[in-house]
TIDO-430508 format. One line per field, with one value per atom (N, C-alpha, C): residue number from 1; atom name; residue in three letters; x, y negated, z negated. Coordinates in Angstrom, 3 decimals, m for minus. Each point is the difference from the previous one (the first is absolute). Layout:
N
i = [NUM,...]
at = [CA,...]
aa = [Ala,...]
u = [X,...]
v = [Y,...]
w = [Z,...]
//
This chain:
85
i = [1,1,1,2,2,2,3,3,3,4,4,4,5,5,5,6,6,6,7,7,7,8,8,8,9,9,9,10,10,10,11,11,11,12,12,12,13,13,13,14,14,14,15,15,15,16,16,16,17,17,17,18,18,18,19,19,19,20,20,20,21,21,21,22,22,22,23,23,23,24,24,24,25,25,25,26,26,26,27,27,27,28,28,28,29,29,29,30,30,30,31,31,31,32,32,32,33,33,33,34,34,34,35,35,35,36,36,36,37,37,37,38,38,38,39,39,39,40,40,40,41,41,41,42,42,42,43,43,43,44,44,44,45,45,45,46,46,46,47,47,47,48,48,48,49,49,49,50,50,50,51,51,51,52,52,52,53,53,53,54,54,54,55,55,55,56,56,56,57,57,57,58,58,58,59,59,59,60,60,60,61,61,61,62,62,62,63,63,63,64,64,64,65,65,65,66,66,66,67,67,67,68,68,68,69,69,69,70,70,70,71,71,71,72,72,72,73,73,73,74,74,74,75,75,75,76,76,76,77,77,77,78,78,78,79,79,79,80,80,80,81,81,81,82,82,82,83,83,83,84,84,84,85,85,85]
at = [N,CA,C,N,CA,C,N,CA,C,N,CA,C,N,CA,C,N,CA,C,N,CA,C,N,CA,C,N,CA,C,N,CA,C,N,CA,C,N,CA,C,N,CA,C,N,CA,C,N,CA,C,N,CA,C,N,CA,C,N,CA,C,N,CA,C,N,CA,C,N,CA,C,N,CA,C,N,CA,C,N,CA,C,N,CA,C,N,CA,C,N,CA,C,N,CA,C,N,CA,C,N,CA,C,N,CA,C,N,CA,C,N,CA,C,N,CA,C,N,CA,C,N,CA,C,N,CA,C,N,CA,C,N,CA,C,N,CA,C,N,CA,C,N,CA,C,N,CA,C,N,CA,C,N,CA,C,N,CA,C,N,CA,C,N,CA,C,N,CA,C,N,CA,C,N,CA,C,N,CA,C,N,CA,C,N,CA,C,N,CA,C,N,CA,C,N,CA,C,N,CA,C,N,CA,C,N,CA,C,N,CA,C,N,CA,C,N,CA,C,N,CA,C,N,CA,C,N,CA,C,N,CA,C,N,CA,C,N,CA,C,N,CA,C,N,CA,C,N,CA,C,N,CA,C,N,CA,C,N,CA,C,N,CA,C,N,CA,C,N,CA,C,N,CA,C,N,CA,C,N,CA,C,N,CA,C,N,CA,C,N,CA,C,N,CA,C]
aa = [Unk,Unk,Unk,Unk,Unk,Unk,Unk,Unk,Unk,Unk,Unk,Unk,Unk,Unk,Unk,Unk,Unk,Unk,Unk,Unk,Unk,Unk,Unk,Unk,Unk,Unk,Unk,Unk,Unk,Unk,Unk,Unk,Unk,Unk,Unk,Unk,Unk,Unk,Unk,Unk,Unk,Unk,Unk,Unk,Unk,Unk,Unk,Unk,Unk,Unk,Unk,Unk,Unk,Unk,Unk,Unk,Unk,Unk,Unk,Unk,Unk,Unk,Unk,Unk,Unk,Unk,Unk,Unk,Unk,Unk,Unk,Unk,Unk,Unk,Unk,Unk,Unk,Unk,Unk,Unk,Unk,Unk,Unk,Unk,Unk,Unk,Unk,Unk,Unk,Unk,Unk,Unk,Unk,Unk,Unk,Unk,Unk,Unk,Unk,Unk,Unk,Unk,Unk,Unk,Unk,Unk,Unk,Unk,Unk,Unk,Unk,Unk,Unk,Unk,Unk,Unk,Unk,Unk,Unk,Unk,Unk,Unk,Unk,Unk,Unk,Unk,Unk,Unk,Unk,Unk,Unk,Unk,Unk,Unk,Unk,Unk,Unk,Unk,Unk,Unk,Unk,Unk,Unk,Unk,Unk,Unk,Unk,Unk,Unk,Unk,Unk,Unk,Unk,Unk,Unk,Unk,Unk,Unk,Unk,Unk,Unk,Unk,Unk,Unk,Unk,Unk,Unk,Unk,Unk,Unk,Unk,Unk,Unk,Unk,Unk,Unk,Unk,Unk,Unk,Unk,Unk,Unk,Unk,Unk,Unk,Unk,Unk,Unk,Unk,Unk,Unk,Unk,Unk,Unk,Unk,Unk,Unk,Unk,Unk,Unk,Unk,Unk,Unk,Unk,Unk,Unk,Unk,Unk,Unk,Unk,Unk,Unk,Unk,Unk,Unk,Unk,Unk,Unk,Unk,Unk,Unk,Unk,Unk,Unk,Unk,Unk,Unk,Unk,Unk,Unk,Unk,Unk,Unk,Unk,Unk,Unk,Unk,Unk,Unk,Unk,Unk,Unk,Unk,Unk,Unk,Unk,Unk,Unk,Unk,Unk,Unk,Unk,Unk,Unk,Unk]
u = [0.837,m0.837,0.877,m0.411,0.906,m0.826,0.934,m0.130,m0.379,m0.740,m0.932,1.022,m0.227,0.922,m0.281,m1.728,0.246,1.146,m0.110,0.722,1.617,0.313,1.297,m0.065,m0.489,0.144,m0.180,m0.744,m0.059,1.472,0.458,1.300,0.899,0.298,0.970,m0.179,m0.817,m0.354,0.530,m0.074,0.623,1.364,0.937,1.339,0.091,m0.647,0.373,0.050,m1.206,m0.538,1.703,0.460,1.135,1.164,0.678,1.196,m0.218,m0.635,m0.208,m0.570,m0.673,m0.633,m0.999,m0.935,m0.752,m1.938,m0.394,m1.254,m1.110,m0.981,m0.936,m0.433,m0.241,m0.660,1.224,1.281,0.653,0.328,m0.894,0.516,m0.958,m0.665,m0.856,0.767,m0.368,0.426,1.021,m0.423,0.941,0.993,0.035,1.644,0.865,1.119,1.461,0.429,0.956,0.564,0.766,1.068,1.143,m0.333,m0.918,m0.105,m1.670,m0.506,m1.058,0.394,0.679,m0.155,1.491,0.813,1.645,0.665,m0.054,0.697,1.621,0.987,1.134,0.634,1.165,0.311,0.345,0.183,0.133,m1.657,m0.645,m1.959,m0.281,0.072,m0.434,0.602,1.173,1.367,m1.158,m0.226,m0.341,m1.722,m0.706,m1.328,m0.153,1.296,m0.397,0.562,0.791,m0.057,m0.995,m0.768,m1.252,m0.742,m0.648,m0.440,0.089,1.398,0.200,0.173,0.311,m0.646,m1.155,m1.077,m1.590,m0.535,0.453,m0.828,0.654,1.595,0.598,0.046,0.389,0.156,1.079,0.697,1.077,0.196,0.977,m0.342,1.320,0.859,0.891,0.251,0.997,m0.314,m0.166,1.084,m0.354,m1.573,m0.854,m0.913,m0.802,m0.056,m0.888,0.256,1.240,m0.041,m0.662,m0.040,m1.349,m1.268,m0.372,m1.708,0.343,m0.658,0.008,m1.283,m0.892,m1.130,0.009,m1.517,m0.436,m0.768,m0.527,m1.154,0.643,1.804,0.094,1.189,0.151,0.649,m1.126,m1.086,m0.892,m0.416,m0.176,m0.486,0.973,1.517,0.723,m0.045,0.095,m0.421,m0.877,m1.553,m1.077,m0.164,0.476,0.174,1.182,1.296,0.653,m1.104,m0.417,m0.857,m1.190,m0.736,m1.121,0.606,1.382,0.604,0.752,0.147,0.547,1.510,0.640,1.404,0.809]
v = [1.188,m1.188,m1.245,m1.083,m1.091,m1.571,m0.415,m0.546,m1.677,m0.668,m1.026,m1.473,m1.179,m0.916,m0.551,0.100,m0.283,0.869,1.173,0.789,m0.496,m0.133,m0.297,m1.858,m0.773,m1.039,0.033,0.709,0.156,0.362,1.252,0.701,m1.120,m0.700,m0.996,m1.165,m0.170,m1.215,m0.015,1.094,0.805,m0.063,0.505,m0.312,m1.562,m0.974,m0.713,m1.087,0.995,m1.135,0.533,1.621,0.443,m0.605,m0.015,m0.813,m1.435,m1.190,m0.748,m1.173,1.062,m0.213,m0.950,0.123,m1.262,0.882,m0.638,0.065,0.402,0.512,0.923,m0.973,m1.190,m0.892,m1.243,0.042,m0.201,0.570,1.138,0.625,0.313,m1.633,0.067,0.020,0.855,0.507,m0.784,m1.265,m1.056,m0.432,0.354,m0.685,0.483,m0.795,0.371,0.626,1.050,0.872,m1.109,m0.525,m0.631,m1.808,m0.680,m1.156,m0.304,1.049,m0.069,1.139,0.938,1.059,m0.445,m0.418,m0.056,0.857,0.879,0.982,0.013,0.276,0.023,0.955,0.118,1.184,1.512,m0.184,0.887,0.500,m0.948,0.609,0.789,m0.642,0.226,1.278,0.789,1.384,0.580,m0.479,0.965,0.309,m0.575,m0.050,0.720,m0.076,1.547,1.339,0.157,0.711,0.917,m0.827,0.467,0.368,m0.863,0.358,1.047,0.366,1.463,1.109,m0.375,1.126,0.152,m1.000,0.737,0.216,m0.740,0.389,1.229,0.321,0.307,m0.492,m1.342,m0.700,m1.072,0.409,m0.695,m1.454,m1.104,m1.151,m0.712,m0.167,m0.722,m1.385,m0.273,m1.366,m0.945,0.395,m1.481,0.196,1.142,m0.001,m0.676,0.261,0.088,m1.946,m0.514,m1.369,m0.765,0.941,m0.571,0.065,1.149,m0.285,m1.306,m1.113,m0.909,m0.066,m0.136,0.436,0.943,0.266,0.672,1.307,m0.622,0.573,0.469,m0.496,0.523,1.291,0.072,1.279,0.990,m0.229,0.917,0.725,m1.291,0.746,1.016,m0.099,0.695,1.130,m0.074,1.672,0.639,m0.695,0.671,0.488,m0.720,0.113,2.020,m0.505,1.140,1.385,m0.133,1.276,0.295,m1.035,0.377,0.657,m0.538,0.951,0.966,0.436,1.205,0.138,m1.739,m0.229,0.319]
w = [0.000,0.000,0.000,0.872,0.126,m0.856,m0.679,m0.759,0.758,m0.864,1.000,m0.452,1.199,m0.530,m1.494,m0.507,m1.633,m0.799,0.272,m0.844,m0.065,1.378,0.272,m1.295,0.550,m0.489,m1.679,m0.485,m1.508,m0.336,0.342,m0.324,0.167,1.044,0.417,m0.807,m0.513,m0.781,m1.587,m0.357,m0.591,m0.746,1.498,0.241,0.116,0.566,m0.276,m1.552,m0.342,m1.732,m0.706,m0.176,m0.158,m0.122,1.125,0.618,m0.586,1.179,m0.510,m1.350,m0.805,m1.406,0.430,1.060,0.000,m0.279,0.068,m0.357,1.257,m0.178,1.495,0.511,m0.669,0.915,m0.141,0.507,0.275,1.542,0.485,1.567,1.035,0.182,0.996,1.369,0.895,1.361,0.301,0.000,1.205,m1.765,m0.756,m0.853,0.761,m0.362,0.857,m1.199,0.997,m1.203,m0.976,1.150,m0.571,m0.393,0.520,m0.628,m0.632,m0.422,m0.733,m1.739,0.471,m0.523,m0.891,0.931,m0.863,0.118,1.397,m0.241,0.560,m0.470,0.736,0.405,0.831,0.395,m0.674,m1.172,m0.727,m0.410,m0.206,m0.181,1.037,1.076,1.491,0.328,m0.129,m0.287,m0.724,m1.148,m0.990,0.336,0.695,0.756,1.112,0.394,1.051,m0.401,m0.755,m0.756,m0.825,m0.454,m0.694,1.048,0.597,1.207,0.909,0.207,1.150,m1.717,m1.040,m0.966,0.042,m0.049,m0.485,1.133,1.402,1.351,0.850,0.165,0.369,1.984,m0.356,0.654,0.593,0.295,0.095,0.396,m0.879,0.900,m0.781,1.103,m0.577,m0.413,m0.363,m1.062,1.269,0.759,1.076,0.669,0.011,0.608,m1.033,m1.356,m0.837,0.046,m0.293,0.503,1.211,0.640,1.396,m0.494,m0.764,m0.207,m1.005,0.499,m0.822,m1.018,m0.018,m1.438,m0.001,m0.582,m1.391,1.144,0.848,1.349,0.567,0.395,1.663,m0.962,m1.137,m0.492,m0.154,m0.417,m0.214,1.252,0.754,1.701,0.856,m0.666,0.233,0.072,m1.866,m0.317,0.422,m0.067,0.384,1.675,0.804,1.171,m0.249,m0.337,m0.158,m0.410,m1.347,m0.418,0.853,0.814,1.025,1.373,m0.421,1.825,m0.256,m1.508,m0.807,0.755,m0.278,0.369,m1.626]
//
């Protein structure tokens, strides 16, 4: 069974309250990771990290530095687990 983009976005939201220590309604779709959220390169390392742990999904730091918010990382993943990449 493939898991739906809520699911994905709960879990990821998650990882990000985690890492970053920020709050759920702190991560509406469009925040930027890095100038809403605060994240720096060492957060952002440690965010995909978590990430290819709980999704098994791989995404490296420089990629994970391209999804710039909160939406276009989630759409990532979820896109990945709907094409069972």
């Amino acid at each position: 069974m493939k898991i739906t983009r809520t699911d994905v976005a709960t879990r990821m939201k998650m990882i990000f309250i985690e890492v970053l220590d920020v709050k759920a309604t702190d991560l509406p779709d469009d925040a930027s990771i890095v100038d809403d959220l605060g994240a720096d390169a060492l957060k952002i390392s440690q965010l995909s990290m978590m990430i290819e742990e709980e999704f098994g999904v791989f995404i490296t730091t420089e990629l994970m530095g391209q999804l710039v918010t909160v939406g276009d990382a989630i759409e990532f993943v979820a896109a990945r687990e709907r094409d069972g990449i």
